[in-house]
N, C-alpha and C positions, 0 to 999 in steps of 0.2 A: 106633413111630416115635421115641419119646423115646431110647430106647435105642442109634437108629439116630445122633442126633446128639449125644448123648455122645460114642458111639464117634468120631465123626468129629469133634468136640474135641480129642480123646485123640491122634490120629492129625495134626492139623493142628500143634496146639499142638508136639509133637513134632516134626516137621519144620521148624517155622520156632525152636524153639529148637537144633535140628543147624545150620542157619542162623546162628543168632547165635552159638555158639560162639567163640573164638577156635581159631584151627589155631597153630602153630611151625613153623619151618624151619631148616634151620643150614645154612652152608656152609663150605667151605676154600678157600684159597689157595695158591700161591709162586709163587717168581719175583718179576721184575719189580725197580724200581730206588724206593727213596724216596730223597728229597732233600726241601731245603730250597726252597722258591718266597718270590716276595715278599710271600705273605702268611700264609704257616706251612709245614708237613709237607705233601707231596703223595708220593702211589703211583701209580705207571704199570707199564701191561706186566706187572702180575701175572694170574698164570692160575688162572681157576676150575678146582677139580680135583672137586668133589664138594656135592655137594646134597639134603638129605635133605627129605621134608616137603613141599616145595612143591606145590602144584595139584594136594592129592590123592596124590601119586607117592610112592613109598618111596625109598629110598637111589640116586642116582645119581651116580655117576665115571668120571671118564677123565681123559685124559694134559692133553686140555684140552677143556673144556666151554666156553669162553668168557675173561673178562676181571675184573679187579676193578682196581676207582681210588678214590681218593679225596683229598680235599684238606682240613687243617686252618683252625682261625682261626687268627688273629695270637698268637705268644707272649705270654703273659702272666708269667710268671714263671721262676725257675731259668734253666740253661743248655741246651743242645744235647749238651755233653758230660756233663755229669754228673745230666742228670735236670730234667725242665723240667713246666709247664702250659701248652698251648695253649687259647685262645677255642674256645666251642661257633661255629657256623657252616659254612663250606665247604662240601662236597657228597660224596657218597658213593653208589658205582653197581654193581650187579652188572649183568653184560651176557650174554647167552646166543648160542652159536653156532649152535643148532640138532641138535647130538649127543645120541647118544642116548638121544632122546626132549622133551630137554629144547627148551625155547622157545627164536627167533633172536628178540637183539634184546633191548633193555630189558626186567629181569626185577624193579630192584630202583633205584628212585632216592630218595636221601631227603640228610639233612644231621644234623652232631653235634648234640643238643640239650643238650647239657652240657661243660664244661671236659675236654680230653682230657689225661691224662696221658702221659707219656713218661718211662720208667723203666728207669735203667742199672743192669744184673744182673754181675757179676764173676764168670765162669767160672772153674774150678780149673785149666785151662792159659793163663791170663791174658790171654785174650782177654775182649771186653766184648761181653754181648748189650744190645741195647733194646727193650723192650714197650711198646707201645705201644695204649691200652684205651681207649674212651668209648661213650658211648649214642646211639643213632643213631634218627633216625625219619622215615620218608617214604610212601610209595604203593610197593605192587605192581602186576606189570601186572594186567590184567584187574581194576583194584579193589580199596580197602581197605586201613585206615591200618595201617601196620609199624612195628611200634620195637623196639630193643631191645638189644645189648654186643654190640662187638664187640671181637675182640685181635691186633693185628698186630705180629708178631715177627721182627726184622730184624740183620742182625751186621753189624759191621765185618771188614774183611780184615785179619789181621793182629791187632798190641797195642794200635792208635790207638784214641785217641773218634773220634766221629762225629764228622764234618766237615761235609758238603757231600753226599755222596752215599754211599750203603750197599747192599750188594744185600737183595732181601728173602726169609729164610729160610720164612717160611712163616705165616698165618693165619688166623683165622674167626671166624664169631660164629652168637650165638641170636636169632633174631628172631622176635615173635609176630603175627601177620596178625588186625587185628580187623574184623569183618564191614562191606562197604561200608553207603553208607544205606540202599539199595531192600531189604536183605536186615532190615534195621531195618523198613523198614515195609512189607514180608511179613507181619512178625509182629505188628504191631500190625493190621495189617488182614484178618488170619487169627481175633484176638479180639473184633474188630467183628463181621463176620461170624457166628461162632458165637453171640455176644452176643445178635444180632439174633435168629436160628433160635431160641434158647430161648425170646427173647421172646414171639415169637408162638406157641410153643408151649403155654405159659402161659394165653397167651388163650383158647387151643380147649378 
């Protein structure tokens, strides 16, 4: 009998530490227009193209999976044309259409939790790209806090800096899923549990 609840120790403890793990996900983007709002960088109308990682699934793409937005803080420093710092803040969403395979419907909401930068790159046919990078953290659906970089890469048309509006070339980020509460106290109450069974095993 002792042997019996070891093993199922062995077997529980396991489980709810697969449980506690942290998973990753990453995904991609393009399209879509960034511009300037009255309270920082905003991206609309870009299209989810690919998703790896999430809910268990392996690698999934298409032409369009769904939506990506997001919206910066208030500048804080530099320019617009030549390389700037935005406020953490604003909001940040991946959205699902339902293709295949993948969820309709909020998949990913969260906000910068650090100063985003905004950084102009000089290409060799003299046009100017901007990258655009910060840390992001929010809830997935079905549960469980997310965070983690992401980099959104955007051109102007033409020689100009950025003004006002740019289309968006294309980008993505790594995000880590850490386990909701009740999967926390799975585990803690999976070692109660056993805790208990040795106890009175002891006794007999």
């Amino acid at each position: 009998m002792f042997k019996k609840t070891v093993l199922l120790a062995v077997l529980v403890g396991a489980l709810s530490l697969a449980a506690f793990a942290d998973t990753q996900f990453s995904y991609s983007d393009s399209g879509g227009r960034l511009w300037i709002g009255p309270t920082g960088l905003r991206l609309s109308g870009a299209t989810l193209q690919s998703v790896n990682g999430i809910f268990g699934l392996g690698l999934i793409s298409g032409a369009n999976l769904g939506n990506v937005s997001f919206s910066t803080g208030h500048l804080l420093s530099g320019s617009l044309q030549t390389g700037a710092i935005f406020a953490a803040g604003g909001s940040f969403r991946i959205v699902g259409n339902g293709q295949d395979g993948l969820a309709r419907g909020l998949i990913f909401s969260g906000t910068f939790t650090s100063p985003v930068s905004w950084t102009l790159t000089t290409l060799a046919n003299g046009k100017y790209d901007y990258i655009l990078s910060g840390s992001v953290s929010g809830t997935i659906r079905g549960g469980g806090t997310t965070s983690g970089i992401i980099s959104q890469m955007s051109f102007d048309t033409g020689t100009g800096y950025f003004r006002q509006l740019t289309g968006n070339q294309g980008g993505g980020g790594n995000l880590v899923v850490a386990p909701e509460a009740g999967s926390l106290s799975m585990l803690a109450m999976s070692f109660i549990g056993i805790g208990g069974a040795m106890w009175r095993k002891a006794r007999l």
